[in-house]
Structures are given as structure tokens and as C-alpha cells.
Backbone bond lengths (Angstrom), bond angles and torsions (degrees), N, CA, C in turn:
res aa  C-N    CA-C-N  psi(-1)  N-CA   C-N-CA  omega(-1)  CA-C   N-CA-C  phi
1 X - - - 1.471 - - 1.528 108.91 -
2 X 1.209 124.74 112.81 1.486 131.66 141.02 1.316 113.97 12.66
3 X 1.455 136.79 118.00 1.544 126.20 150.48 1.201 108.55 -54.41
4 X 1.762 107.93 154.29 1.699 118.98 160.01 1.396 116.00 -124.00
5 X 0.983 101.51 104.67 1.190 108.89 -176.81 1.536 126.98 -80.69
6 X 1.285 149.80 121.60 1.459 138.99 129.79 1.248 127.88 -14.88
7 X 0.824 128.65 -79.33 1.582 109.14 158.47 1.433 108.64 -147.48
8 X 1.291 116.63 179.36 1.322 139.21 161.00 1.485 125.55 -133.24
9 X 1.801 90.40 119.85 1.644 127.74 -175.16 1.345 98.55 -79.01
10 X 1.913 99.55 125.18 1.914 100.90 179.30 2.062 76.91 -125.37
11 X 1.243 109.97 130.30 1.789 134.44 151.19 1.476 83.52 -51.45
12 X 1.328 108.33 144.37 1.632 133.33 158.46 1.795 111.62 -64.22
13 X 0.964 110.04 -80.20 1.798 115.85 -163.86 1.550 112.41 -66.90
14 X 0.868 105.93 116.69 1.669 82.28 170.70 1.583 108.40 123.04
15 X 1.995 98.21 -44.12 1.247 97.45 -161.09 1.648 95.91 -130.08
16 X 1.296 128.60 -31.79 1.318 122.77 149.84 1.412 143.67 -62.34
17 X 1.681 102.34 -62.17 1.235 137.91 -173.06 1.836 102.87 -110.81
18 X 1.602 123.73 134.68 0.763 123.58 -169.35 1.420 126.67 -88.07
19 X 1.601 121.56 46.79 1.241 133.73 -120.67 1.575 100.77 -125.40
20 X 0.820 108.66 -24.18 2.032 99.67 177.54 1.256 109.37 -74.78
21 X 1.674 150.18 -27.80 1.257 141.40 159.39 1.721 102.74 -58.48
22 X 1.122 146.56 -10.08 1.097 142.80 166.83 1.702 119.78 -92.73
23 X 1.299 99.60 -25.33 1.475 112.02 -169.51 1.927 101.17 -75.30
24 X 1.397 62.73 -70.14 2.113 66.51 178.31 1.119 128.98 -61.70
25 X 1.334 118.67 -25.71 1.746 104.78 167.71 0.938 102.23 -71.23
26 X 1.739 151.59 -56.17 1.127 116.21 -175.29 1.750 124.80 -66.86
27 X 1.328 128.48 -16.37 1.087 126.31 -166.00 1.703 88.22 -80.88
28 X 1.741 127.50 -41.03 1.551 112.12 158.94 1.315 112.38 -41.13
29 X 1.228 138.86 -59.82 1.364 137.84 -164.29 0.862 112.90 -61.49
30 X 1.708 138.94 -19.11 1.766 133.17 173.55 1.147 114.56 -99.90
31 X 1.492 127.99 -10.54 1.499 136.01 177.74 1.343 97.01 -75.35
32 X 1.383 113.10 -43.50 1.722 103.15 -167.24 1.490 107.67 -80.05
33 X 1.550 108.29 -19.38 1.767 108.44 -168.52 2.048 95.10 -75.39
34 X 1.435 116.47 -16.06 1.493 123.00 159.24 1.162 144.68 -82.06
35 X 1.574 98.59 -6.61 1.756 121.63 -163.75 1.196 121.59 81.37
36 X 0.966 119.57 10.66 2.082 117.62 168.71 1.704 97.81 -91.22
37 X 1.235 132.74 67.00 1.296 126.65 173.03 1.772 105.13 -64.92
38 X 1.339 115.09 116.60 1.074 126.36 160.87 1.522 130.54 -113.07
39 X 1.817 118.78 148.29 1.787 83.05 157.27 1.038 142.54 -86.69
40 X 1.150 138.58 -159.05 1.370 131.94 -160.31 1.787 103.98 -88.89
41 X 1.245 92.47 -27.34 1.450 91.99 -178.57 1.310 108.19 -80.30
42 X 1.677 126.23 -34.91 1.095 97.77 178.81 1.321 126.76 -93.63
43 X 1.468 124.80 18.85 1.313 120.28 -179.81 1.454 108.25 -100.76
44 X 1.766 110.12 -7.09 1.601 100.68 149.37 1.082 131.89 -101.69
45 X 1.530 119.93 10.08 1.351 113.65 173.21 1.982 86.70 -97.09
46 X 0.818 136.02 0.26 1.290 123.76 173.79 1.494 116.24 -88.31
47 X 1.348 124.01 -52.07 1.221 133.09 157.53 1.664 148.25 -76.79
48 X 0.822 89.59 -15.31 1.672 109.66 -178.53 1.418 110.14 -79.23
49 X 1.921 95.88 125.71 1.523 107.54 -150.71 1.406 122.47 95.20
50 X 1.381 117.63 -33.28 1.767 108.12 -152.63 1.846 89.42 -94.16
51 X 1.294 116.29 175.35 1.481 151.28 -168.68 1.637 81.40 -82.15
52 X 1.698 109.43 153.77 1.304 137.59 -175.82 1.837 90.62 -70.09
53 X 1.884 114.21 -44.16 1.367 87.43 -174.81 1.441 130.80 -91.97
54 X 1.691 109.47 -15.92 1.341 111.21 171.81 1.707 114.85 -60.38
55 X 1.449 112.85 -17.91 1.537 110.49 -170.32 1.729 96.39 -79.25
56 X 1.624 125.20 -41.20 0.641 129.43 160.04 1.753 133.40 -28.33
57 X 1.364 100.14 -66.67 1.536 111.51 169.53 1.670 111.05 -53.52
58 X 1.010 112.89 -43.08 1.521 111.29 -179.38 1.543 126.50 -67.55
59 X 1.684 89.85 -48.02 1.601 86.77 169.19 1.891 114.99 -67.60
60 X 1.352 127.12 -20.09 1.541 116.28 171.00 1.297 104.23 -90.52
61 X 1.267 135.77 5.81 1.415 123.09 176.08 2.159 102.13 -103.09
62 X 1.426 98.56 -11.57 1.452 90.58 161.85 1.619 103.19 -107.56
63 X 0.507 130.69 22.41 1.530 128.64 -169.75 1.853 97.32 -120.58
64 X 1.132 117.00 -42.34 0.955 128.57 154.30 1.635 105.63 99.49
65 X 1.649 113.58 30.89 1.761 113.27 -146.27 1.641 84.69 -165.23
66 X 1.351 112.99 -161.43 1.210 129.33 -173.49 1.550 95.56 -128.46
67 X 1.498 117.98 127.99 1.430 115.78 174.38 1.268 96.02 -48.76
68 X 1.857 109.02 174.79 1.241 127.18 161.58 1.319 135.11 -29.11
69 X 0.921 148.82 179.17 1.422 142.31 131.01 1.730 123.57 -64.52
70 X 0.944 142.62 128.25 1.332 142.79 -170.98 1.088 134.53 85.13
71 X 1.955 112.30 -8.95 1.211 144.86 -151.83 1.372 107.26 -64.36
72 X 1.405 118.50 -48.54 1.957 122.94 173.37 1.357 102.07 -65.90
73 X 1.222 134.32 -45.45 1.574 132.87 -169.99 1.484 105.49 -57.83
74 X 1.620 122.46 -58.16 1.220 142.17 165.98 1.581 105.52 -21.51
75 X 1.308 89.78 -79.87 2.075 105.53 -173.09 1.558 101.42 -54.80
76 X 1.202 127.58 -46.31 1.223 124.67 -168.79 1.602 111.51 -55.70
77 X 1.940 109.43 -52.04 1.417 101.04 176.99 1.145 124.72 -71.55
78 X 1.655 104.93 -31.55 1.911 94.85 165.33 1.420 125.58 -51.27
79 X 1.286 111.76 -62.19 1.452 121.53 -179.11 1.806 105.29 -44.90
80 X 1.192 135.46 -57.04 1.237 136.70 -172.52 1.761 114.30 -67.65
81 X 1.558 110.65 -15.49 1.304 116.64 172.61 1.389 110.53 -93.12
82 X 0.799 123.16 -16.82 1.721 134.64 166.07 1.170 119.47 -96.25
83 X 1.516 122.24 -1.87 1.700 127.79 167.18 1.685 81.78 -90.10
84 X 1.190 133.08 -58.80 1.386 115.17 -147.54 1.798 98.78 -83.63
85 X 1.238 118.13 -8.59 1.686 95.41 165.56 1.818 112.05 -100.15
86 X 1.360 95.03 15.59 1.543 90.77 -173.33 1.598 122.11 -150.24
87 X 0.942 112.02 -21.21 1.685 121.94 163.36 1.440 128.68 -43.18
88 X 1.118 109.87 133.54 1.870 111.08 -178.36 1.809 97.99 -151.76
89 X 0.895 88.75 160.88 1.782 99.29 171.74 1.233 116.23 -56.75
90 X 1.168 131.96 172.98 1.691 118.04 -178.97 1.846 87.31 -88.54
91 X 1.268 103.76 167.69 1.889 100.41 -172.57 1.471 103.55 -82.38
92 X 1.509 132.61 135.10 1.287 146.98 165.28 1.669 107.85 98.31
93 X 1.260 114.14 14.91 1.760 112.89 -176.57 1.337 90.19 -70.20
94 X 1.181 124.64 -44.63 1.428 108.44 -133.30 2.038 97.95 -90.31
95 X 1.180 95.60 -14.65 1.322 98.06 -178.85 1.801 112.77 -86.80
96 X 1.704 109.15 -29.09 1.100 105.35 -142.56 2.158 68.67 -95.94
97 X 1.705 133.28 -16.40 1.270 105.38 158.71 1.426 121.80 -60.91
98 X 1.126 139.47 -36.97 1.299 151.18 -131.96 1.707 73.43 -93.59
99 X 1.234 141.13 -36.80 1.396 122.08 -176.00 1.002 123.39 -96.27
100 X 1.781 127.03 1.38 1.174 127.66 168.60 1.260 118.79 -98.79
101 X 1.584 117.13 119.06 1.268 136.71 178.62 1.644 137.79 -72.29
102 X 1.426 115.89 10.57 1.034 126.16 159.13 1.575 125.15 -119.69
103 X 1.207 117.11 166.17 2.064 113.92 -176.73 1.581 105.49 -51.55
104 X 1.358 92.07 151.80 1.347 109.25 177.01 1.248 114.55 -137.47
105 X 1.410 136.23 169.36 1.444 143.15 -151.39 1.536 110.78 -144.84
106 X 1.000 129.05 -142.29 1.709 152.17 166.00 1.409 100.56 176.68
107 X 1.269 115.13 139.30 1.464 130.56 171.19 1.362 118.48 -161.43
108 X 1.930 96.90 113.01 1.836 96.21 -164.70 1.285 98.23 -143.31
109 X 1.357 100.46 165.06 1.309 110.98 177.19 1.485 127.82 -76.44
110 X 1.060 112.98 -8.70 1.440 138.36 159.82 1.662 107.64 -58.99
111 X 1.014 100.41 159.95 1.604 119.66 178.51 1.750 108.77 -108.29
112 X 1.471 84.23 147.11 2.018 90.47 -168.26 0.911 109.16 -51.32
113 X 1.387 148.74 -52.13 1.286 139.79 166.87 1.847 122.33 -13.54
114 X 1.231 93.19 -70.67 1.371 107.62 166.62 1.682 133.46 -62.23
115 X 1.434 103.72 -37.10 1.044 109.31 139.82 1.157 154.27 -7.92
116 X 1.415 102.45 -73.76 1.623 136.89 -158.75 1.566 99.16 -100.47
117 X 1.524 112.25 -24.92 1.779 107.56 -174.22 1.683 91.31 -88.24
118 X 1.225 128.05 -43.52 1.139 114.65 -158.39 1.658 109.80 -80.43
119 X 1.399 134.74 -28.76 1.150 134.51 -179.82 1.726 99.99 -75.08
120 X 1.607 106.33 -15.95 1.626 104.81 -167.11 1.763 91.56 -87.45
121 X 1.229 141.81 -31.30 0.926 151.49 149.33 1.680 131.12 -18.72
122 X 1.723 95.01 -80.74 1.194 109.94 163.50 1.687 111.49 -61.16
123 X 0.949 140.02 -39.89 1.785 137.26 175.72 1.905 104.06 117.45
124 X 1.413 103.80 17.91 1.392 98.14 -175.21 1.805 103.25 -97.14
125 X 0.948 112.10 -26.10 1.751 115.07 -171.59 1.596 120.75 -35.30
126 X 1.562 108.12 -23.69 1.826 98.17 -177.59 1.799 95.72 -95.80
127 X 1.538 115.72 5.59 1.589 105.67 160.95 1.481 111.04 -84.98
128 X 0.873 113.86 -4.75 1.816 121.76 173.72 1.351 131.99 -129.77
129 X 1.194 110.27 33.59 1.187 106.94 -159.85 2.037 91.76 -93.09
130 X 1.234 88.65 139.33 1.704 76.10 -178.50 1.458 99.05 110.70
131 X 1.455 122.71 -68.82 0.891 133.60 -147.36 1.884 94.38 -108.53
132 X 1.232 115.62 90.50 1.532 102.82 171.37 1.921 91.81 -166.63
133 X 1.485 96.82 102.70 1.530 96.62 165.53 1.448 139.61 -103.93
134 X 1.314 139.56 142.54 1.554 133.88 -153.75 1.442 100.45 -115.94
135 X 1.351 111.19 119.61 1.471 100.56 155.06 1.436 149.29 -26.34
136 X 1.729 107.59 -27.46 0.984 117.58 176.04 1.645 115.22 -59.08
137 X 1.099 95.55 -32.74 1.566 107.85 -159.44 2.013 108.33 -66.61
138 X 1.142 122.05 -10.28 1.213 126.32 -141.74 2.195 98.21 -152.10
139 X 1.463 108.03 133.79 1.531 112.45 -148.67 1.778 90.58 -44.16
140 X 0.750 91.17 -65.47 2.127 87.02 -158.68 1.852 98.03 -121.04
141 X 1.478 97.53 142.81 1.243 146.24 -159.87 2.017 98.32 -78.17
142 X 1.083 120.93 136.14 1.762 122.17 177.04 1.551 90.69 -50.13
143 X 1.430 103.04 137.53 1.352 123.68 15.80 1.625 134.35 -104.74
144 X 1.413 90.11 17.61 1.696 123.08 156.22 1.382 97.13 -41.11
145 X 1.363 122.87 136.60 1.553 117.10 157.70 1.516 122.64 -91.99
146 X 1.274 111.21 9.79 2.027 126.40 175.43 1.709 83.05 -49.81
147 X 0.922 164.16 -82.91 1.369 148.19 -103.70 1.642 86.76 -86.11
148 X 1.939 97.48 -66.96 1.859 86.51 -159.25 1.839 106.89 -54.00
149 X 0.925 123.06 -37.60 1.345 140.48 -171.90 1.340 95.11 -37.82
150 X 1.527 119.62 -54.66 1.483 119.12 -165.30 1.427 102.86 -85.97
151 X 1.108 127.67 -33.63 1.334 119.47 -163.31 1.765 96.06 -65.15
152 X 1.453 109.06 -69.03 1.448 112.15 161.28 1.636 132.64 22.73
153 X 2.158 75.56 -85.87 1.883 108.43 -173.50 1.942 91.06 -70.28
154 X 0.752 147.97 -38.08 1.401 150.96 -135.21 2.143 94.05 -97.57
155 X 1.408 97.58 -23.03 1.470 102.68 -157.67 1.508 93.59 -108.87
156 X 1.033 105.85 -26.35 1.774 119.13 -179.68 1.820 111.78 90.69
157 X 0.948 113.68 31.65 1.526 123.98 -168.67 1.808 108.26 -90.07
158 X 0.898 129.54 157.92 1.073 133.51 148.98 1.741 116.88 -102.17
159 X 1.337 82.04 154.05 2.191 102.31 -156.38 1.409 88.85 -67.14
160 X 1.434 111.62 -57.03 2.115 124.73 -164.91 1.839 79.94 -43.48
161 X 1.349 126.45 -54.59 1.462 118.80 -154.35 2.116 119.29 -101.78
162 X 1.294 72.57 26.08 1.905 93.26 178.09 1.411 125.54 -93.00
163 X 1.307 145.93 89.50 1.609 137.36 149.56 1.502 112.59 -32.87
164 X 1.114 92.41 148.70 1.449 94.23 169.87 1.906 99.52 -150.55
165 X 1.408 134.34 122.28 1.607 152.63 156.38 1.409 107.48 -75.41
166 X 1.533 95.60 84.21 1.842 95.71 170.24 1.837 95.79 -105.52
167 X 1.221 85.09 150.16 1.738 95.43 162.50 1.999 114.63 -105.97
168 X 0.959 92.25 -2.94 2.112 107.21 -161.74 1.810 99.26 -105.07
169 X 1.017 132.39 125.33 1.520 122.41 144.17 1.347 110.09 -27.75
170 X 1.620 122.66 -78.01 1.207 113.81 168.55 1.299 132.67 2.82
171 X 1.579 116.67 -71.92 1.181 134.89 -156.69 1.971 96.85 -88.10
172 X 1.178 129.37 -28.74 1.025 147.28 169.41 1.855 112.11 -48.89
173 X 1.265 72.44 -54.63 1.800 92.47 -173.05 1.887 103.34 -58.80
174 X 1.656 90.70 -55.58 1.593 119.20 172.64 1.417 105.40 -14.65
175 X 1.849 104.31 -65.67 1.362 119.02 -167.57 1.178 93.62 -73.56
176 X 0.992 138.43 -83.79 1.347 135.13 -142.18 2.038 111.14 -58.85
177 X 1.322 105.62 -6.95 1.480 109.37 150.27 1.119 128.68 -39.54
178 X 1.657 95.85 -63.92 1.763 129.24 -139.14 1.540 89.15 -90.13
179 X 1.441 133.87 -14.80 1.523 132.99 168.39 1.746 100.13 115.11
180 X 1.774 116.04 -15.25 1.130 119.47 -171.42 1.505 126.60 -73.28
181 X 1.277 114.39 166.07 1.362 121.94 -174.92 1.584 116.74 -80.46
182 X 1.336 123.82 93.55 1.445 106.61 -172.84 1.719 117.71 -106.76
183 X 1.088 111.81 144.29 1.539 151.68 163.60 1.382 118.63 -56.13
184 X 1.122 114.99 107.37 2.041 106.80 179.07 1.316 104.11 -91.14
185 X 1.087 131.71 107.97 1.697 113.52 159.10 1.396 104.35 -88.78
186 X 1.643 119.59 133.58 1.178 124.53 175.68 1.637 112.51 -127.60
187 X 0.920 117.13 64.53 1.327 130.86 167.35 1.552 119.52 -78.17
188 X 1.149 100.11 -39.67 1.322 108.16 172.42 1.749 129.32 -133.69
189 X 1.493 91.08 23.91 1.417 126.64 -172.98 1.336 128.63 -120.40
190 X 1.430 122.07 127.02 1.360 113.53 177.52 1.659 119.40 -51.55
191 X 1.167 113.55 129.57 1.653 108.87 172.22 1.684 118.82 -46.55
192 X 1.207 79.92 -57.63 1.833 106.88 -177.14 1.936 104.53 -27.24
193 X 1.664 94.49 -69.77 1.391 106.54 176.36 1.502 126.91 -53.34
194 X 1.186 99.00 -44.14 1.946 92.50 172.48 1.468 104.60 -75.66
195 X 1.313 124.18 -30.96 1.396 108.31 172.41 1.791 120.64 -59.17
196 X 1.529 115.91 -72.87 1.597 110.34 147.42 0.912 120.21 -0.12
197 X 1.516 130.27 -57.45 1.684 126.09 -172.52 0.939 109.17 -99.47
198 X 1.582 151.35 12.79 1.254 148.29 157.96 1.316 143.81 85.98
199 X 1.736 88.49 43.70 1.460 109.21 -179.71 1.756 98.98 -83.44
200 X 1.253 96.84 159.54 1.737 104.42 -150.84 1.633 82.62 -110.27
201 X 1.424 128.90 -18.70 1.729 121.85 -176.72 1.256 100.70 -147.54
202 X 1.668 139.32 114.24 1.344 123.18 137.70 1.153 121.42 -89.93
203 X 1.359 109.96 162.32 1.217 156.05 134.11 1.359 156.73 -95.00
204 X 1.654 122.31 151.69 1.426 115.88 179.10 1.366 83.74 -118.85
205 X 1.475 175.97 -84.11 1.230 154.33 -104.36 1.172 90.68 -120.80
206 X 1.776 119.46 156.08 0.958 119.88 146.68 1.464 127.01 -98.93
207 X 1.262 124.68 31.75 0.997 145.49 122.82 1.734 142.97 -4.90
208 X 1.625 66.87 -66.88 1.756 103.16 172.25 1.963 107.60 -75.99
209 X 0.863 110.32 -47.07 1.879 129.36 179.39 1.386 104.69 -22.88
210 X 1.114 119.42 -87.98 1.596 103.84 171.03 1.850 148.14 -17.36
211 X 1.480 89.54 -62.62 1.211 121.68 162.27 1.681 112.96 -43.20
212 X 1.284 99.88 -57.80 1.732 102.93 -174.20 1.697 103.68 -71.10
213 X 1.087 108.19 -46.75 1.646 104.95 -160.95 1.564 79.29 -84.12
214 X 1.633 160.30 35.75 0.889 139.42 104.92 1.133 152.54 -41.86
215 X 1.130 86.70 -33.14 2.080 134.77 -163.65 1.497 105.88 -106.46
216 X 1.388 108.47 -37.08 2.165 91.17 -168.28 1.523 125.23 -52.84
């Protein structure tokens, strides 16, 4: 028999919107314009997933100082000027929602603002409208499970009967807090790592997405 699910939780970046290969090169490009020269790889295995301020705290606790002055404002307009000449959905979301038959959400570590431009971007935003929760909103940020927890209670779902589409360990971990069922998309993710954190099915297409959360 088919699972039934309550709903299913999709992360924004990564796993909606095709937006963390855009994010991090520029967020590489302002670390080094400060002196944190990193590579590219590792400033997304360092950040990816986390809250605007924990990424924050980390980069001045290696930096060993207080970023710049203006430094989030800076990244913010770059990054958002390079979503709008370059952003797209991740490839097959929009098909592989259109085949899933129960509610769905967004829940990111991003803030609504950001949120709301990038799904408004990609053309997904009137599938969420309503339904789009921010870490900010809720005490601590994944791999805390407060986010899915709230989105959840807020939606009326039960956790035992929740999906959750992380692309991050983080967010993996997140779920597997909150009691929920999580999803690896690894498209742009080590397998290894979402496995480690205890995603119960990966994947590289979402294609495949349906099918599995048919089956778990």
C-alpha cells in the first residue's frame, strides 16, 4: 500500500530553486575581497543549510574579527543581482510537484524575503504561497529541528507522517530531529553525506521523487 502522507517539506535552495551554485560563488567572492580566501568547495560544505547568522558567526570566528561594515548588505545585493540574471528552478521540480498528491510546504534557512524572490523568480511562488517557513522565525536554525517542527504544527501534520527534501546534512539531521522522514537530494551533494545523516532514500533526479515517497 502507498504511503499517506501529511505533508511533504521541500528546503528552498538546492532543492527547489537552483540557487546555491549562485549563492556561494559570490559569498566565495566576498570572503576573499576580506581575507578568508576559501575554496569553493569548502565554503559550501561550510555553509550550506545554515541561517544568514550562524554563517555569519563562523565566518568572524575564523576570521578572527568582525566582518566589515556593510558586509551582509553588500552580499545580499550581489547575490540577489545574480539570482535575477541567473536563477531557474532546480530541473524537474516543477513536474515532479505537479505529481505529488499530498500538501506541500517550503522550509529554509533563508529568510522570507529571500524566499519569496527566489521561488518568485524561478515561477514556483503561487505553489507556496501561504505555505513558506524561515528559520528565522523559530529559536534555532537546522540542524535544530524547531523549523520542521513548526512548519508541521502550523500545517496541522503529524511529524511520524511528514517528508521532508533536504539537499544539506544539516537539514537531514534537521529532519531526523523533528521525528520526520527525510529525502537526500544529491545532485549537487555528496551521497556519502546525506547518507551519514540519515536520509532513508537518495537521489539525483527529481524525477525519481515521487516514486520514492510513494514507496517509503
Amino acid at each position: 500500500m502507498a504511503v499517506q502522507w501529511d505533508l511533504v517539506i521541500f528546503d528552498s535552495d538546492g532543492v527547489l530553486v537552483d540557487s546555491e551554485p549562485i549563492a556561494n560563488r559570490i559569498l566565495n567572492e566576498r570572503l576573499e575581497a576580506i581575507g578568508l580566501p576559501l575554496s569553493l568547495e569548502e565554503t559550501t560544505r561550510a555553509f550550506q543549510g545554515r541561517t544568514l547568522p550562524v554563517c555569519l558567526q563562523i565566518i568572524e570566528d575564523v576570521l578572527g574579527r568582525p566582518v566589515p561594515e556593510g558586509f551582509l548588505d553588500d552580499l545580499q545585493r550581489r547575490t540577489f543581482a545574480a539570482f535575477r540574471e541567473e536563477l531557474a528552478p532546480v530541473p524537474g521540480v516543477k513536474e515532479a510537484l505537479d505529481a505529488i498528491p499530498w500538501p506541500v510546504c517550503v522550509a529554509s534557512s533563508g529568510d522570507l524575503l529571500k524566499m519569496r524572490t527566489t521561488l518568485t523568480l524561478a515561477g514556483l511562488i503561487v505553489r507556496f504561497e501561504g505555505r513558506m517557513f524561515s528559520a528565522l522565525d523559530v529559536p534555532r536554525g537546522k540542524p535544530a529541528p524547531d523549523l520542521f517542527l513548526h512548519a508541521a504544527e502550523t500545517l496541522g501534520a503529524s511529524p511520524a507522517r511528514t517528508a521532508v527534501v533536504e539537499d544539506s546534512p544539516v537539514g537531514i539531521h534537521a529532519a531526523r530531529g523533528a521525528g520526520m522522514t527525510p529525502f537526500g537530494y544529491a545532485a549537487r551533494t555528496e551521497e556519502s553525506l546525506l547518507r551519514e545523516a540519515g536520509a532513508v532514500a537518495i537521489f539525483g533526479d527529481m524525477a525519481e521523487l515521487p516514486g520514492l515517497l510513494q514507496r517509503a
